[in-house]
Structure formats: structure tokens, C-alpha cells
C-alpha positions as CSV (number, residue, x, y, z in Angstrom):
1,X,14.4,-5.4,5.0
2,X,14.2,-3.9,8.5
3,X,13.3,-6.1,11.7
4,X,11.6,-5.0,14.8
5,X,10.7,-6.2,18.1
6,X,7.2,-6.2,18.7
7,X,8.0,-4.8,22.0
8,X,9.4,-1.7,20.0
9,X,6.3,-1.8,17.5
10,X,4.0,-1.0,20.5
11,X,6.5,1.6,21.5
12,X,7.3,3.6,18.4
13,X,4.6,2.7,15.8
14,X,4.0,5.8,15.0
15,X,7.6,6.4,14.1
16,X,7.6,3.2,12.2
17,X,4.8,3.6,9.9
18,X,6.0,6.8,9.3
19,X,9.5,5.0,8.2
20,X,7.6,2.3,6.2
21,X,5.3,5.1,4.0
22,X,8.9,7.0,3.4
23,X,10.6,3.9,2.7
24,X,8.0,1.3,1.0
25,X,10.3,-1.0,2.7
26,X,8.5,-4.0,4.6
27,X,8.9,-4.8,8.0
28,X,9.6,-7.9,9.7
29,X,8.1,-8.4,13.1
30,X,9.6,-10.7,15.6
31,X,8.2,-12.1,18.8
32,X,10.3,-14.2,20.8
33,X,13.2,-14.1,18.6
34,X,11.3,-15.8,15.8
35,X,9.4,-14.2,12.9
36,X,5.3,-12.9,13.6
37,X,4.1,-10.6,10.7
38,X,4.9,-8.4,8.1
39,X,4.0,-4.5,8.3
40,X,3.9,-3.3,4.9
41,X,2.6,0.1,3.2
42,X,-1.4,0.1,2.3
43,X,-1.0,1.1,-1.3
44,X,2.1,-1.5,-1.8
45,X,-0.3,-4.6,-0.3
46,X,-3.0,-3.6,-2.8
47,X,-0.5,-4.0,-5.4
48,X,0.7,-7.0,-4.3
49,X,-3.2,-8.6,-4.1
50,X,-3.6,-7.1,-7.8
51,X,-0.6,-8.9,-8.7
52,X,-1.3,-11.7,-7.0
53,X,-5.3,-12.1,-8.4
54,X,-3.3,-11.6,-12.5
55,X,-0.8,-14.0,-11.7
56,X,-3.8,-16.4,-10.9
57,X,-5.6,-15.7,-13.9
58,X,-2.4,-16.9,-16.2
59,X,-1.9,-19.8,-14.2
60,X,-5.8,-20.7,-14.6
61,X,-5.0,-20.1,-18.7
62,X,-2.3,-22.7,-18.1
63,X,-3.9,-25.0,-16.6
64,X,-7.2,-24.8,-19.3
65,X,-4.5,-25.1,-22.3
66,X,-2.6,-28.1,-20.9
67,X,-6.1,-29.6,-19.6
68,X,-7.1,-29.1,-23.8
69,X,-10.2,-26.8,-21.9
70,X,-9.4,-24.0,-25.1
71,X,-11.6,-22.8,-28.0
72,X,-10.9,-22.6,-31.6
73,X,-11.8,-19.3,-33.0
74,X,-14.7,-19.7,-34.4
75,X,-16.6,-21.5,-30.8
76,X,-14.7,-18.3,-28.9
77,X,-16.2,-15.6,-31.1
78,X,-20.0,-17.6,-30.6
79,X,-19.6,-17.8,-26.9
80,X,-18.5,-14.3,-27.1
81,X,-21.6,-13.3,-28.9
82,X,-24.5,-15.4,-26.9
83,X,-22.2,-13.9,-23.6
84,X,-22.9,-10.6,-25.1
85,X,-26.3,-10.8,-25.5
């Protein structure tokens, strides 16, 4: 992972960005000495939030199975069919 100042941010961003969409690598911002933000590539943060939103979903599932909040086949397919409707 690269690390910039955010003194150099402001001074070479364009340069930068141009680095991060070649490399898809992330970039760690420091202010201070001490870690600020992240600069990462559009279409690799949208993929991260997709990820992100899917991983939810399973761990929702998980939670409904070990909560015994689950159907048997034969309520899922009626739900199904008055959802349907």
C-alpha cells in the first residue's frame, strides 16, 4: 500500500489518482504523522460496498437460522406465493 502526505495529496493529486486508477492500489493518507483517509479507485469502492451489502445478507441468514427465524418448505413456498401475488 502506498502512503502520502496530505501535504503532497494537495500537491500532486492529479498524479496520484492517476497512479491509483493504473494501480487499483489504495492509498493511505497521513496528517501529522498519523493515519487520515483512504483514497481508493471509484469502481474498486463500489465493489467493496457490493461486497460488503452480500456479506450482510449471509450474516442476517445466520443470525435467522441460529435465532430458529427459518421456514420449512412448505410455509416458504406459501409466503412465496401470497408475496407473488
Amino acid at each position: 500500500m502506498k502512503i502520502e502526505l496530505v501535504t503532497t495529496l494537495k500537491r500532486q493529486a492529479t498524479k496520484i489518482l492517476a497512479e491509483l486508477h493504473e494501480s487499483h492500489e489504495p492509498v493511505l493518507i497521513t496528517e501529522y504523522g498519523q493515519p487520515s483517509a483512504y483514497l481508493v479507485d471509484f469502481k474498486d469502492f463500489e465493489l467493496m460496498q457490493k461486497r460488503i451489502k452480500i456479506l450482510e445478507g449471509i450474516a442476517r441468514g445466520e443470525r435467522a437460522v441460529l435465532e430458529n427465524r427459518v421456514y420449512n418448505p412448505k410455509e416458504a413456498k406459501e409466503k412465496m406465493n401470497k408475496w407473488l401475488k
